[in-house]
N, C-alpha and C positions, 0 to 999 in steps of 0.2 A: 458478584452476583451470577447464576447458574438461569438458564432457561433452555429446555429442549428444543431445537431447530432442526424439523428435519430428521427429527431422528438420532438426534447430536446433543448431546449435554455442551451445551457454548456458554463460553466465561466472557460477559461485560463489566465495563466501568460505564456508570453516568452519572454528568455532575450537571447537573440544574440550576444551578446556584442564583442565576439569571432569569431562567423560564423564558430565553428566547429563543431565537429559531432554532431548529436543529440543523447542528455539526456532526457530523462522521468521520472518523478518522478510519484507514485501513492499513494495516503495515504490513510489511514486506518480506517476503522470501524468508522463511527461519528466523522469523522475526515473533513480535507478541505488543497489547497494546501498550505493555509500558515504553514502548519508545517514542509514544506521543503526549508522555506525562509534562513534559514542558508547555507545550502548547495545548496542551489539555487547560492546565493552569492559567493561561493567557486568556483562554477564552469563555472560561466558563462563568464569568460574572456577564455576560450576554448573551448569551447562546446554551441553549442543551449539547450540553458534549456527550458522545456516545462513540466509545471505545471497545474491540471485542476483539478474542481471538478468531481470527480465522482454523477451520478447521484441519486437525494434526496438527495446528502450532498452541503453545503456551497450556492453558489449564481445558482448554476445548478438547472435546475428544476425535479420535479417529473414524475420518468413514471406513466402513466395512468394504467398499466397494470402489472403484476408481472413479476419479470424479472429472469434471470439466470445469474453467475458469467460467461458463454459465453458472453452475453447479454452483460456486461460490459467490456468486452476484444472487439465483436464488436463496440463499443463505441468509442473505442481509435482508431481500426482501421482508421474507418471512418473520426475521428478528425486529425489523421495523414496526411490521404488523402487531410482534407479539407487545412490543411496548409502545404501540398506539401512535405511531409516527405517520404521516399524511406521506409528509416529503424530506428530503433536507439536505443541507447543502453538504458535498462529498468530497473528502480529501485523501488519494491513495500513492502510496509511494512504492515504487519498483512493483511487485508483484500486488500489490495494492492498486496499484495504477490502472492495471488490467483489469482489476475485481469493477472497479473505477466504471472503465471504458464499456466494459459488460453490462452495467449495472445503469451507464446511462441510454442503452441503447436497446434495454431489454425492459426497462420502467420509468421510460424518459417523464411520465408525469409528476415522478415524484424526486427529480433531481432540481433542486434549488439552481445550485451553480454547480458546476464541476472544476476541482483543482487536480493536475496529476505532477506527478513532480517524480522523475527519472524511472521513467516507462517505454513503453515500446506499443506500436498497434501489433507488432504479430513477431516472432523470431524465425529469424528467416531458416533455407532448408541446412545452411555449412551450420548452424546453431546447435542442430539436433543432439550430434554426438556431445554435444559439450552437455547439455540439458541428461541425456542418456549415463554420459558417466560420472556426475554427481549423482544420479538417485542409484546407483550401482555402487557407490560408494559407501552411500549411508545406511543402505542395504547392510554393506558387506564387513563396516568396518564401525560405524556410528558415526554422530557429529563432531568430534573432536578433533579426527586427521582434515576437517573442512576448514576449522576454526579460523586459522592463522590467515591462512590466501582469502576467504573470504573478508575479514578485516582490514586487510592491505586494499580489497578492492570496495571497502566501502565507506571510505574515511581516509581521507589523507594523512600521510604519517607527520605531518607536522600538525594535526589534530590530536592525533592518540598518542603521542608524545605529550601534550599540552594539557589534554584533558581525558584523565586514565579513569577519571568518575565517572564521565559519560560514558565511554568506552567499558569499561566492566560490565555493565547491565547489556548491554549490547551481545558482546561477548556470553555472557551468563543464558539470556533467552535463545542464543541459536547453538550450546553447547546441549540444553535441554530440550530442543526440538525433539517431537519423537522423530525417530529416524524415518520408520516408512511415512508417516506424515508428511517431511518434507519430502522422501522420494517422491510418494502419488502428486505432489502441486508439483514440483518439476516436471512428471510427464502431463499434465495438464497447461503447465505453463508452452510445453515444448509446439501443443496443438493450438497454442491460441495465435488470430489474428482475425481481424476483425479493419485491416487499412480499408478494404473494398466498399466499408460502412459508416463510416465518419461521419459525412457527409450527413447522416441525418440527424446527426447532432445538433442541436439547437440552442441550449442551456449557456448562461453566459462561463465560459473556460479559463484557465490561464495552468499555461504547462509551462513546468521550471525544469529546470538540467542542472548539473554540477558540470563545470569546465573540467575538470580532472576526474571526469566518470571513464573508467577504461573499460568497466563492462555492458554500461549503456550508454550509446555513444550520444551526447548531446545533439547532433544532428538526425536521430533517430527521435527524440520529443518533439522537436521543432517540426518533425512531420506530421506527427498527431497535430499540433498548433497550425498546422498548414490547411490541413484539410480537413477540421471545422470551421467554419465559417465567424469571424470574428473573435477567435481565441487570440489570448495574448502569451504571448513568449518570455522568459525572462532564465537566463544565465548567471549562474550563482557562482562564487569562489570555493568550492567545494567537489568531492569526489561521490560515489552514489548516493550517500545519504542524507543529503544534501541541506532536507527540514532540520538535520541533527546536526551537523557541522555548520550550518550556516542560521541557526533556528532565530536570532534575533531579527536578520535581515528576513527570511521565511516569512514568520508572522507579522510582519509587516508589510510585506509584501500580499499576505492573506487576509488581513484588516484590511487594507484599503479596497482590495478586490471584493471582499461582502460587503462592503458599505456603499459598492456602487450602485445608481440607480438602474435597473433593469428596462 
């Protein structure tokens, strides 16, 4: 399904099957929302699941203009509005996370709960160049010299050894990212932080990590979880992608977390 946002032809899935509260899912960095089809599936005989691409990734189109990880937390706003959503509860991974963090803090009335799972509040300043030359990269060369290093760093290889079915679709949505697409969210991701603002977080949280995340360091979540006030922390057997490599324990760790009493 197609709905203009913004100025943006954005591709959602939602599955209603339930007609209960709304879920959101966000994915991640050169990512698209088929990498929440599992837990898509988990949850939608109770809950409105609502899945999209983020803009420049998957069938969503490109902005014309450079944008900010605001930018994409308005984005969702908007697409909320367009399909009649109050509020609901938010789940964003890696660059999701951010969408996430943004998104509770810029429309905290309509954030149910918040989940962020292998995120950061801000990339610090040694980060830049590393943020500068992947979108120089994809610039210059396309997504496919990204491929390999990015996979090693978002899945452990005794995962993608194991499970090359999951792994394909993976591989396949960030081989087709458009390129400046993911360049522009790279130098947006390079300016975001928002640690200084946490604190007005309110919403009941729970931030996850993968112990084998090399490029989001688990001790880096644990600081989002630190400074909201009542979030909970939880450490997975996994490397970035952590809902995907570890998605049985995940969704259940998400189940028990929405069912609590507020």
């Amino acid at each position: 399904m197609q709905v203009n946002i913004n100025g943006i032809e954005t591709r959602y899935v939602l599955s209603n099957e339930g007609g209960g509260p709304w879920l959101t899912f966000i994915h991640q960095l050169g990512g698209g929302l088929s990498v929440w089809d599992q837990l898509a599936g988990y949850f939608r005989d109770d809950y409105t699941v609502l899945r999209y691409d983020v803009r420049g990734h998957g069938q969503t189109e490109l902005s014309k203009e450079p944008f900010s990880v605001g930018d994409l937390a308005g984005d969702l706003a908007a697409l909320l509005d367009a399909l009649g959503a109050p509020s609901t509860h938010l789940v964003g991974m890696s660059m999701g996370g951010m969408i996430a963090q943004q998104f509770a803090l810029d429309h905290s009335s309509r954030v149910d709960s918040l989940t962020i799972a292998d995120s950061v509040a801000a990339n610090p300043p040694e980060a830049r160049a590393t943020w500068d030359q992947r979108a120089a990269s994809a610039r210059r060369d396309g997504m496919a010299p990204l491929a390999a290093a990015t996979l090693e760093r978002w899945l452990t290889e005794d995962f993608r050894v194991a499970h090359p079915e999951a792994v394909e679709p993976i591989h396949e949505a960030l081989t087709r990212t458009l390129p400046e697409g993911y360049a522009m969210a790279c130098e947006a991701l390079r300016e975001f932080d928002v640690r200084g603002k946490l604190g007005a977080i309110h919403c009941p949280t729970l931030v996850v990590a993968g112990r084998h995340d090399t490029g989001t360091r688990p001790a880096a979540s644990q600081e989002i979880a630190d400074a909201i006030e009542g979030a909970h922390f939880e450490l997975l057997d996994a490397a970035h992608l952590a809902p995907v490599e570890q998605s049985q324990r995940f969704a259940a760790l998400l189940e028990t977390f929405l069912e609590r009493p507020v």
